[in-house]
C-alpha positions in Angstrom: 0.0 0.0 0.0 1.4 3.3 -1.0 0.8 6.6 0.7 -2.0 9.2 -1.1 -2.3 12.5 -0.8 -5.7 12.0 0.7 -3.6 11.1 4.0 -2.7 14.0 6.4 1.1 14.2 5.8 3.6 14.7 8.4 7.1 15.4 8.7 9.4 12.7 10.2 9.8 15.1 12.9 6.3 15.5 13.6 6.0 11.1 13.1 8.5 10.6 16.0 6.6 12.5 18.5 3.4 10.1 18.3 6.2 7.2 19.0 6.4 6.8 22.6 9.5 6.5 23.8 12.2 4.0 24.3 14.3 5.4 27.0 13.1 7.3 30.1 13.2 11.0 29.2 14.6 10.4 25.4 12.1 11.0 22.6 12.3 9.1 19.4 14.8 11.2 17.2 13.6 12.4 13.5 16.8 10.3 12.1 15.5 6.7 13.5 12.4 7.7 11.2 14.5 8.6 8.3 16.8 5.7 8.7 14.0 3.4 9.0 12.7 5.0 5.5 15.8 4.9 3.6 17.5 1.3 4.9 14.7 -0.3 6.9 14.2 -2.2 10.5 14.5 -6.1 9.9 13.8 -5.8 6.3 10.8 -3.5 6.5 10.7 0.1 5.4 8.8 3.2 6.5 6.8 4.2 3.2 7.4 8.0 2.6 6.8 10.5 0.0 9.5 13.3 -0.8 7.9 16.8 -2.1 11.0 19.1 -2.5 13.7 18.8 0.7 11.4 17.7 2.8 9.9 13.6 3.6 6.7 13.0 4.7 5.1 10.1 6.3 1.5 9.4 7.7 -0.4 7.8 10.3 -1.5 5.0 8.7 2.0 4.6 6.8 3.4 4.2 10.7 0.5 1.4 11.3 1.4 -0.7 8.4 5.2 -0.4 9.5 4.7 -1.6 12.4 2.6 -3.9 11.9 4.5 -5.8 9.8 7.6 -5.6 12.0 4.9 -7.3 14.3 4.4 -9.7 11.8 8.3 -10.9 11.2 8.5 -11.2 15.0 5.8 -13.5 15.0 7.7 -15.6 12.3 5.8 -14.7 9.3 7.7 -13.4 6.2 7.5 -9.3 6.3 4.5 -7.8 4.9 2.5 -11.0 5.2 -0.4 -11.0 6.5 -2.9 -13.9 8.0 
């Protein structure tokens, strides 16, 4: 599934404030999100959309990524779902 421009876009910065944090009094950092885009997190990738400088993600792109990072815990081939 791909991204549309239906979807409220948001920065990486704004995307890593709705991930709650790791570490005690450390919020997740705008370059996790961008590293997770460009090389991806156990073979998944954050789907994002470039317009000029700046990469956007959405809500729902954040669901799918984790959800199938869920899913490859859980032994099932990445993306795959039951």
């Amino acid at each position: 599934m791909a991204i549309g421009l239906d979807d409220e876009l948001l920065t990486l910065a704004q995307a890593a404030t709705l991930i709650p944090s790791r570490r005690v009094g450390r919020s997740t950092a705008a370059s996790t999100l961008f590293r997770w885009a460009r090389h991806g997190l156990r073979g998944v990738r954050l789907e994002v959309i470039q317009l000029g400088g700046t990469k956007y993600t959405t809500r729902s792109a954040l669901e799918r990524f984790f959800a199938r990072l869920s899913d490859t815990e859980d032994g099932r081939a990445g993306g795959e779902h039951a």
